[in-house]
N, C-alpha and C positions, 0 to 999 in steps of 0.2 A: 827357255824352250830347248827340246832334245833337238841333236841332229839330227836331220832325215836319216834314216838308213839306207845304205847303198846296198848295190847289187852284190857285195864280196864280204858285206858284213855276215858275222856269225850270229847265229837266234839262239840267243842261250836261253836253256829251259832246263829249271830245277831238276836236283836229284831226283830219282823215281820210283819206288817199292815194285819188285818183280812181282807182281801177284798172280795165284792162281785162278787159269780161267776153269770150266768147268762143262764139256757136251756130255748129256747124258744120252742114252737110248736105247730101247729094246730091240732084244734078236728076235726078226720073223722069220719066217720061213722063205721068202723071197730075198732074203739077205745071205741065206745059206747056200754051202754046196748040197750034195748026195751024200755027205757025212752027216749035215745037218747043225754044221758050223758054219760059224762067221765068215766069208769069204776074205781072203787077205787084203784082195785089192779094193771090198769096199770098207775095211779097217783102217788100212794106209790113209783112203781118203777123206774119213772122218778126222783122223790124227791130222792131217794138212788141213784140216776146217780150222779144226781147236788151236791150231800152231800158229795161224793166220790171224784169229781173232785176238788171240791172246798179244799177236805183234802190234796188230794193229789197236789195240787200246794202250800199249806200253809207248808207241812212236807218233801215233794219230799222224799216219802218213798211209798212203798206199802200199802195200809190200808185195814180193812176189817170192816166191820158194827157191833158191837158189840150189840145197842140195838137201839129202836124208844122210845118215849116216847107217850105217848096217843097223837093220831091223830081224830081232828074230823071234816068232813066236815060239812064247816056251808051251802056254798051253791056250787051250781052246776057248771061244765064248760060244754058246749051244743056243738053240732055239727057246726061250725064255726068258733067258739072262736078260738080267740090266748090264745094261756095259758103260762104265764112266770114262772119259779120256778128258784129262788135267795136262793141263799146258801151263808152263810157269817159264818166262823169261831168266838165263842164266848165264850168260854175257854180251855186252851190247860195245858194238864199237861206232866208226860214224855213224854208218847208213845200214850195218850189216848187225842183224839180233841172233842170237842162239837162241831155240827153245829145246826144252824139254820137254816131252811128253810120255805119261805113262797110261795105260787100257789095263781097266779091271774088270772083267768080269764077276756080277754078283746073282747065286742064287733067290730067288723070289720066296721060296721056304725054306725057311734056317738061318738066310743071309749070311751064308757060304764065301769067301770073295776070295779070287787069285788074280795074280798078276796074270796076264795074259803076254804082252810086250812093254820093250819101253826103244821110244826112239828118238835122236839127236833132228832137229830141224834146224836148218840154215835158212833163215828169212832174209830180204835185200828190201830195204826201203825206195820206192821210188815217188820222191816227192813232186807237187805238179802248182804252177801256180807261179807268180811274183818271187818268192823267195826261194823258188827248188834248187838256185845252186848254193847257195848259204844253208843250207837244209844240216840240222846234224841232231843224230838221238840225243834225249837226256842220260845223264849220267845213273846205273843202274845201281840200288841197293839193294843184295840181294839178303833176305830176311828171312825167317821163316814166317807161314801162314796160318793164323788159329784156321781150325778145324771146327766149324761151327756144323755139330751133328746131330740141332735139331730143327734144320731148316735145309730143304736142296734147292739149289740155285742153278739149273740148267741153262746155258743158250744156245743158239742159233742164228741165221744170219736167214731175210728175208732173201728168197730168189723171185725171178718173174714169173715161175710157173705155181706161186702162191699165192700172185698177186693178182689183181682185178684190173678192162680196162683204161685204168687210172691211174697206174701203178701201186695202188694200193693192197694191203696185205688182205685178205680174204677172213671175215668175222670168224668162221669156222675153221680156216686153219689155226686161226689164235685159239682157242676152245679146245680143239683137239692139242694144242701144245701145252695150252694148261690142263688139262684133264691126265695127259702125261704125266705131267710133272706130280698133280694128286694122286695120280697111283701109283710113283715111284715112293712120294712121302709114304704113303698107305702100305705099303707092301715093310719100307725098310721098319717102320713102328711096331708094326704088326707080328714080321716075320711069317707072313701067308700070304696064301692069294686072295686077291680083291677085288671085287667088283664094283664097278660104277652104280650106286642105284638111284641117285637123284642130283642135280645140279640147283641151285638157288638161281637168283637173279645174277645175269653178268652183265655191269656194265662198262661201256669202253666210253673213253675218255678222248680218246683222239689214233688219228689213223697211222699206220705205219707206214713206211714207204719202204720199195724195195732199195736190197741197200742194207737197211737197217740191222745191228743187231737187236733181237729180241732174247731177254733173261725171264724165264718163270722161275717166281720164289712161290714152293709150298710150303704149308707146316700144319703139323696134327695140330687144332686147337681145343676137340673133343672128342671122349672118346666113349664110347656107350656098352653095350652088351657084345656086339659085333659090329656095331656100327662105327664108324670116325668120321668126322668134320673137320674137312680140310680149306682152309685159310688157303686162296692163289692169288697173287699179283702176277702181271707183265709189264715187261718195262720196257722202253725200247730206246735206242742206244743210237745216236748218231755216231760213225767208225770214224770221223776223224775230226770232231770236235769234243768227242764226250758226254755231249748235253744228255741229258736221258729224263724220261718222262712215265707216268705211271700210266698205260695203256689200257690197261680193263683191270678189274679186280672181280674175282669171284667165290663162291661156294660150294664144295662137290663133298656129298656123303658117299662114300665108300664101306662095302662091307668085305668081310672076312669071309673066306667059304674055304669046302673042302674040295675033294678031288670032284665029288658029285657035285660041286654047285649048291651045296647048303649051308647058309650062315654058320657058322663057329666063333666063339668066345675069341676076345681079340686078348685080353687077360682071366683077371678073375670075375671079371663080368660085372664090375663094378663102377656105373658113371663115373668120370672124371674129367676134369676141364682143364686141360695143361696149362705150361704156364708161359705164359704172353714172352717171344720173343722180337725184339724190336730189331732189325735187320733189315742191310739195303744201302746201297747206294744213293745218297741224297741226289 
């Protein structure tokens, strides 16, 4: 039989792959100034979401932001844009992670994409519980990450004011995030604008709790004259165990349009059924 472990033992836990996480989001118009740009400070605080999630799936502890390092926007994200912000862990000592984060702004027709900023986050783990003074990160491998670009994998982190009073995530704010996620696949496939024009059956699997992260995976799985069928999972992530579970899965056709709002050819206007990517976190 093992020792019991003491209060002054160390938790050792495996090497760990830095991986990238991934917030995706569109610029609205309540997100802009009077330029009709992204505001800085609510840029900043997306980049503090994605630096946060991504510490906290890398340490599965609580953390808090300890500093930024000089951030400077080279250029702008506009009313439209999709704006990605990738958070990738790039050195970890006990308790304290570096991230990295970089914001891309990407046009919806042409699929256009600039760097917007890039900035250094100081994460502080603060662990809670029986073990929090023996608490120490795993050891970081830092790797590179395939680029799988034909699937977008967005998250989020549930707040209270998503949630029902039960603390549960509200069916329609899940809907509305994978409908998101459908028209971020739809648009980058495409390279036009897209409109939502019908949803299939969605069904959910089980509840989220606030708390939680929630990842939407889209993927075009067909693709018609102007039309596409887009494949959405959510998943939802417990932050400091990992567990994750398949929370609704759905179907959203999306069409192609012009400036006016009228279907347009999404290629040569030829049905086609892409081809099945298997993808996801077990």
């Amino acid at each position: 039989m093992a020792a019991p472990m003491t209060e002054t033992a160390t938790i050792e836990k495996p090497a760990q792959h830095g991986s990238i996480t991934s917030l995706i989001d569109i610029v609205f118009p309540g997100d802009t100034n009077h330029h009709g740009t992204l505001f800085g400070g609510t840029g900043l605080a997306l980049m503090d979401r994605v630096a946060f999630i991504a510490a906290t799936r890398f340490g599965r502890a609580p953390f808090v932001t300890a500093s930024c390092e000089r951030i400077d926007f080279r250029q702008p994200a506009r009313i439209g844009h999709i704006v990605e912000f990738t958070a990738k862990p790039v050195k970890a000592g006990r308790r304290s992670l570096t991230v990295e984060v970089e914001v891309v702004a990407e046009t919806v027709v042409g699929r256009q994409r600039h760097t917007c900023t890039r900035g250094i986050f100081h994460m502080v783990a603060i662990p809670k519980g029986e073990y929090a003074a023996s608490y120490a990160l795993p050891e970081l491998v830092v790797t590179e990450t395939p680029n799988i670009k034909d699937i977008v994998a967005m998250v989020e982190i549930v707040f209270p004011d998503q949630a029902n009073s039960v603390g549960r995530m509200f069916g329609g704010e899940a809907i509305s995030y994978m409908t998101k996620a459908a028209f971020v696949a739809a648009s980058r496939y495409s390279g036009k604008l897209v409109a939502l024009a019908s949803s299939e059956r969605i069904d959910f699997a089980r509840a989220v709790e606030i708390g939680e992260i929630v990842e939407a995976e889209a993927r075009v799985e067909r693709v018609g004259r102007s039309s596409m069928s887009i494949e959405t999972k959510l998943w939802s992530e417990n932050l400091l165990t990992g567990e994750r579970h398949i929370t609704a899965t759905g179907h959203f056709t999306m069409v192609a349009i012009d400036t006016d709002h009228r279907p347009v050819p999404v290629g040569d206007g030829a049905p086609v059924d892409v081809v099945p990517c298997h993808h996801g976190r077990a």
